[in-house]
DSSP file (Angstrom, degrees, kcal/mol; ACC not computed):
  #  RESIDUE AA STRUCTURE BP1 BP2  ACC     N-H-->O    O-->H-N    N-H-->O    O-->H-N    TCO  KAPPA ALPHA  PHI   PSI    X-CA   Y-CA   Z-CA
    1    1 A X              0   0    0      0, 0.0     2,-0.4     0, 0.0    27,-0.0   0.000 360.0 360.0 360.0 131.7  -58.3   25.2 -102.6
    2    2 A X        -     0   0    0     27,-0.1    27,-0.2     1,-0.1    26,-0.1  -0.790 360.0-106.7-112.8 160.8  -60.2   27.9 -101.2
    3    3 A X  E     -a   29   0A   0     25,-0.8    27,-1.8    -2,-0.4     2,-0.3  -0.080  28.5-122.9 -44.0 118.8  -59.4   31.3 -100.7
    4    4 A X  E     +a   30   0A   0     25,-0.1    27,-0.1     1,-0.1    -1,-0.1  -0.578  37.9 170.9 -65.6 126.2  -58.7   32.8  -97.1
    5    5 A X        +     0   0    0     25,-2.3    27,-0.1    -2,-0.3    -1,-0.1  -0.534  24.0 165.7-159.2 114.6  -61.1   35.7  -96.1
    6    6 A X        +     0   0    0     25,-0.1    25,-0.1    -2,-0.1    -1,-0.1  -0.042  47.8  95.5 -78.1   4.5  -61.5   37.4  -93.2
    7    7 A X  S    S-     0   0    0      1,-0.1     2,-0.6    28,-0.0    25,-0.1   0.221  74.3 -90.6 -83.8 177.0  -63.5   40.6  -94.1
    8    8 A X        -     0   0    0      2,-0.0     2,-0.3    23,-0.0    28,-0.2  -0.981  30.3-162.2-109.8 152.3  -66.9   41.2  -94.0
    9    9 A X  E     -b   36   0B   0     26,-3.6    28,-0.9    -2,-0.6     2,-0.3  -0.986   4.3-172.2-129.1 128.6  -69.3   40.8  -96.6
   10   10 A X  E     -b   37   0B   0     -2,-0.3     2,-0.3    26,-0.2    28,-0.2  -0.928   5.4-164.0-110.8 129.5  -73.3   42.4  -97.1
   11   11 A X  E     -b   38   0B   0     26,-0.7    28,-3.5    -2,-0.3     2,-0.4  -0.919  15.5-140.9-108.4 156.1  -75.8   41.5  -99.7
   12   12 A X  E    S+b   39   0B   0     -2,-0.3    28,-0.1    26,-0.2     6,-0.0  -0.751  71.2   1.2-100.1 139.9  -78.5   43.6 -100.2
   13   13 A X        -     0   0    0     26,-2.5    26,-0.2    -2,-0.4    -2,-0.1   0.380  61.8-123.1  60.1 173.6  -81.5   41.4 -100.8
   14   14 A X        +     0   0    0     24,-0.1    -1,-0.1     4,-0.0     2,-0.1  -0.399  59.1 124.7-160.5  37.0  -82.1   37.8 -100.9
   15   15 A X  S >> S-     0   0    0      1,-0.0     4,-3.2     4,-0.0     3,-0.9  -0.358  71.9 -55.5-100.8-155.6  -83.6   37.1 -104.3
   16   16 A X  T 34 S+     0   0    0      1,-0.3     5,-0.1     2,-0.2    -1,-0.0   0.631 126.5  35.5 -51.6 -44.1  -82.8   35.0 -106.8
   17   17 A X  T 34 S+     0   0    0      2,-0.2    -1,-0.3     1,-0.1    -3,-0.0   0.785 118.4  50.9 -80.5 -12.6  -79.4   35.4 -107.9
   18   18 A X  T <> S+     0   0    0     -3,-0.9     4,-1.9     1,-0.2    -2,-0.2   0.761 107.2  57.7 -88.5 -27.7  -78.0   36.3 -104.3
   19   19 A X  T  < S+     0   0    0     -4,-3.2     4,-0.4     1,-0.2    -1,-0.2   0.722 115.9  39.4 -65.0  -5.4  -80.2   32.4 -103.2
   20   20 A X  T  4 S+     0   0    0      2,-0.1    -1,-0.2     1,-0.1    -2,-0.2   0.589 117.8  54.9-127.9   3.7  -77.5   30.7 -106.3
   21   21 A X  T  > S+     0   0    0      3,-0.1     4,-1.8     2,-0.1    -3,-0.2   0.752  96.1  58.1 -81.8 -25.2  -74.6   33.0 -104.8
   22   22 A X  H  X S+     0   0    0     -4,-1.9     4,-2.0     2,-0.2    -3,-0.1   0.899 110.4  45.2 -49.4 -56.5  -74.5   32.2 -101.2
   23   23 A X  H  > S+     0   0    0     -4,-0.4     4,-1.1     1,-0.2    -1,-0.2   0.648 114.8  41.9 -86.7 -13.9  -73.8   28.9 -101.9
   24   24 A X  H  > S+     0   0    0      2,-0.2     4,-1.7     3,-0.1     5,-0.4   0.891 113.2  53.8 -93.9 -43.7  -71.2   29.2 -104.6
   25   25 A X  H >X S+     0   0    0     -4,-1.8     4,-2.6     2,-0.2     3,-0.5   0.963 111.9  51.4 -43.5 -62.6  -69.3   32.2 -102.5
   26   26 A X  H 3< S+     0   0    0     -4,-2.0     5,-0.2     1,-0.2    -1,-0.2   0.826 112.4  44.7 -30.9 -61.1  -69.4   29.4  -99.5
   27   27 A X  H 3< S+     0   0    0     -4,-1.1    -1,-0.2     1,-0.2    -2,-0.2   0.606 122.7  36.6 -56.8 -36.7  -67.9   26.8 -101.9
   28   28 A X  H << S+     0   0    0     -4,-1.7   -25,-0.8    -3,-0.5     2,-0.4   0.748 117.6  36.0 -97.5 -37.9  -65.3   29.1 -103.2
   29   29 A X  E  <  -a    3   0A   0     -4,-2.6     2,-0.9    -5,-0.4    -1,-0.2  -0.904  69.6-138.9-133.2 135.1  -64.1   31.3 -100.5
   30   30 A X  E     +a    4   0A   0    -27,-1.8   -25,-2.3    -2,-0.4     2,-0.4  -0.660  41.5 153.6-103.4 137.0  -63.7   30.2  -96.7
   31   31 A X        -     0   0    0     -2,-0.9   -25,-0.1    -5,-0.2    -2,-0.1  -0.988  54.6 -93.6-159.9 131.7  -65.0   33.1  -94.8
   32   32 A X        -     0   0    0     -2,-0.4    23,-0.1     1,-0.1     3,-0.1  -0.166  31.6-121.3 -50.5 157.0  -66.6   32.7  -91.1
   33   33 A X  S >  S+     0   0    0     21,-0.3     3,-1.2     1,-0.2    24,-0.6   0.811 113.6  68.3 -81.2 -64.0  -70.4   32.1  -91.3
   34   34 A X  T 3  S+     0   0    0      1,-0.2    -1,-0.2    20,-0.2    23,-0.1   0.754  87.7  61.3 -52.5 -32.4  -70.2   35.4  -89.0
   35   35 A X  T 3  S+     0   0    0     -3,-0.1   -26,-3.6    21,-0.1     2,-0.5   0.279  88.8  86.8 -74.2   6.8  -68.8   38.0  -91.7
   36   36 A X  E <   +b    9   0B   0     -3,-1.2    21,-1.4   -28,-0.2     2,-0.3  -0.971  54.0 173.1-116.1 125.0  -71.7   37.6  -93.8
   37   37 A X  E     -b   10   0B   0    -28,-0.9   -26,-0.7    -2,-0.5    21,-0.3  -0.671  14.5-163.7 -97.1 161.9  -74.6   39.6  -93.3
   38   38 A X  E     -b   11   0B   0     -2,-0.3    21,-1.8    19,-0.2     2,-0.5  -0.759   3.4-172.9-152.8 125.9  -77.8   39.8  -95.4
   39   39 A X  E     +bc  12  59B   0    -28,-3.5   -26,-2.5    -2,-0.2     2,-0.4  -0.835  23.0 155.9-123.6 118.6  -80.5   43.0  -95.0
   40   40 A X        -     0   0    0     19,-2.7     4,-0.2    -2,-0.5    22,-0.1  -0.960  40.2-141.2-153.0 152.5  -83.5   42.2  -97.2
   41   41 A X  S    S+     0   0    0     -2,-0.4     2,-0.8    19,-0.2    21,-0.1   0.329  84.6  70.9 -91.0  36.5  -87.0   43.8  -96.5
   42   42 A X  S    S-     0   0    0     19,-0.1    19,-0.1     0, 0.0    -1,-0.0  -0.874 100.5 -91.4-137.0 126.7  -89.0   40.8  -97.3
   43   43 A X        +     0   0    0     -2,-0.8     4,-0.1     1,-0.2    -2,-0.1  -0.229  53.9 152.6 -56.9 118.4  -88.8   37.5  -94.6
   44   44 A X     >  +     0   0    0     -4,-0.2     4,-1.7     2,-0.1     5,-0.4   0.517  35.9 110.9-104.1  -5.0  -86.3   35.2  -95.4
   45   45 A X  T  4 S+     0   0    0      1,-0.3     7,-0.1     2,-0.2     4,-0.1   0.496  80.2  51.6 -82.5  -5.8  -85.7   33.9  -92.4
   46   46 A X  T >4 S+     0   0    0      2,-0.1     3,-2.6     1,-0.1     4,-0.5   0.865 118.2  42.4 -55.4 -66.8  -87.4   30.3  -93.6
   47   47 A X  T >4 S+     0   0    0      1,-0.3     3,-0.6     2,-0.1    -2,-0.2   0.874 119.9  40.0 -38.0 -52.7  -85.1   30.6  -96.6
   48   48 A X  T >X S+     0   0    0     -4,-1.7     4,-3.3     1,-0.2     3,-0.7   0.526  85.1 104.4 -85.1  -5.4  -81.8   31.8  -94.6
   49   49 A X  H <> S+     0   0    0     -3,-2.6     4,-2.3    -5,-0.4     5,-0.3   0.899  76.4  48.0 -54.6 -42.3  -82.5   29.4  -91.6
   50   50 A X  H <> S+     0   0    0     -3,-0.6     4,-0.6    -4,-0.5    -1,-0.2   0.949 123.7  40.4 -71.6 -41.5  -79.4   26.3  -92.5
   51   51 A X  H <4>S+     0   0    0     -3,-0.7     5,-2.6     2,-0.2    -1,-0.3   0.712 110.7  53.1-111.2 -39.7  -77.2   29.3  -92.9
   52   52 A X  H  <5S+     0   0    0     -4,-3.3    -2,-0.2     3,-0.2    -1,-0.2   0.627 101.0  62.6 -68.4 -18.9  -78.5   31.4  -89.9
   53   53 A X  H  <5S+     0   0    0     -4,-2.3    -2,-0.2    -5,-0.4    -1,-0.2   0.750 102.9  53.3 -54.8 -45.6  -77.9   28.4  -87.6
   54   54 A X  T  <5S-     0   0    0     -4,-0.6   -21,-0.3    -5,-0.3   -20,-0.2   0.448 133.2 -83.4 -39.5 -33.5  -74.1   28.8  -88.5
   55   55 A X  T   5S+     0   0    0      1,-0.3     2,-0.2   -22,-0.2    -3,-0.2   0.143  79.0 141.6 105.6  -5.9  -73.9   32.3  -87.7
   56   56 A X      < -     0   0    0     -5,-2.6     2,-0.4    -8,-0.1    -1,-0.3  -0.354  39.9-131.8 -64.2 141.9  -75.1   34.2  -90.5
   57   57 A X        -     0   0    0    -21,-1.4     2,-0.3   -24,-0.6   -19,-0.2  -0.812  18.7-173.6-113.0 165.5  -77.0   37.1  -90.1
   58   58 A X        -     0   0    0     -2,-0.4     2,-0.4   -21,-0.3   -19,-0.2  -0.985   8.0-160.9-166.3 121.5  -79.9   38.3  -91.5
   59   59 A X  B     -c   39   0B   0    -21,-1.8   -19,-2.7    -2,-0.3     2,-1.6  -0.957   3.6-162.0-110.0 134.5  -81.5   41.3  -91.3
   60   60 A X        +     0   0    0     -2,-0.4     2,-0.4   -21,-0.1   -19,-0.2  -0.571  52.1  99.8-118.2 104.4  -85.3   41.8  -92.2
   61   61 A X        -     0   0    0     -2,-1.6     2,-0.9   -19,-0.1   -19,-0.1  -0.973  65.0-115.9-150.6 134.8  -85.8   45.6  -92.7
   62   62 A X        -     0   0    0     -2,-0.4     2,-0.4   -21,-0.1     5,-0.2  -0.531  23.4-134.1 -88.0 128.1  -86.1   47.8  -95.6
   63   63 A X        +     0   0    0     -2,-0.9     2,-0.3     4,-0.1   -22,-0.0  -0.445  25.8 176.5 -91.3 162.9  -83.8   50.4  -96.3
   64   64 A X     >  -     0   0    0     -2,-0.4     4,-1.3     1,-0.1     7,-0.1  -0.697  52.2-101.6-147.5 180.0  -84.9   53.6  -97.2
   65   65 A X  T  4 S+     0   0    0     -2,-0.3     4,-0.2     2,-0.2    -1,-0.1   0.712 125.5  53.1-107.1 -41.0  -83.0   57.1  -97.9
   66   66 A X  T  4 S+     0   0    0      1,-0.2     3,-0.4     2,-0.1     4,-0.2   0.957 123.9  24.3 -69.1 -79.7  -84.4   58.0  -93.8
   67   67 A X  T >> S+     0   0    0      1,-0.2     4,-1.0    -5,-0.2     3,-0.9   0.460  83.7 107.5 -94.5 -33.8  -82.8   54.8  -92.3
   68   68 A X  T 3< S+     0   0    0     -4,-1.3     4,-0.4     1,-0.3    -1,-0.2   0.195  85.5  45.4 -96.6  10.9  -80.1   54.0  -94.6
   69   69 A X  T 3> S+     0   0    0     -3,-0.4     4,-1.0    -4,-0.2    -1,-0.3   0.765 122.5  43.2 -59.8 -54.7  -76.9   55.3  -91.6
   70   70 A X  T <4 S+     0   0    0     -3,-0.9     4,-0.2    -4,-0.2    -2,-0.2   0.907 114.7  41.2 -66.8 -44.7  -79.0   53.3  -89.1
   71   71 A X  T >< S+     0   0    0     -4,-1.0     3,-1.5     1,-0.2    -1,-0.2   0.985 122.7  46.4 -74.4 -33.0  -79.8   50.1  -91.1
   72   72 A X  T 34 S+     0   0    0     -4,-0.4    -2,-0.2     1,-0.4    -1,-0.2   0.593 106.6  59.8 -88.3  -6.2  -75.7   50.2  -92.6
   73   73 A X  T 3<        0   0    0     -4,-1.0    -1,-0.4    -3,-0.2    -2,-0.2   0.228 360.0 360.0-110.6   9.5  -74.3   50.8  -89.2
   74   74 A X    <         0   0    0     -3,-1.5    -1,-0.2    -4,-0.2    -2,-0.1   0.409 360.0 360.0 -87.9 360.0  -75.5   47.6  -87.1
């Protein structure tokens, strides 16, 4: 049975271990599509598309030490 959670949840990045976590997090824990963000400076938005249809979001920006109030606050 999975776990109720209503929160939100950000990953930083979109490499490898966060592409074979998404899907196990999904699996595990039921949390709207919408709560889930993901900020990576490299285009994913091929990669993130089945999951950004859904309601995830996905941001593609790098954060940097100047931005990183502005990028955390959207």
């Amino acid at each position: 049975m999975k776990k109720k959670f209503n929160n939100k949840i950000l990953i930083i990045g979109y490499g490898s271990v966060s592409q074979c976590t998404l899907p196990v997090l999904l699996d595990q824990i039921d949390v709207p599509l919408e709560n889930i963000t993901i900020i990576d400076f490299e285009d994913k938005s091929k990669d993130l598309k089945k999951f950004t249809d859904q309601g995830l979001k996905y941001v593609h920006e790098k954060i940097s030490p100047e931005n990183l109030d502005h990028v955390l606050s959207k």
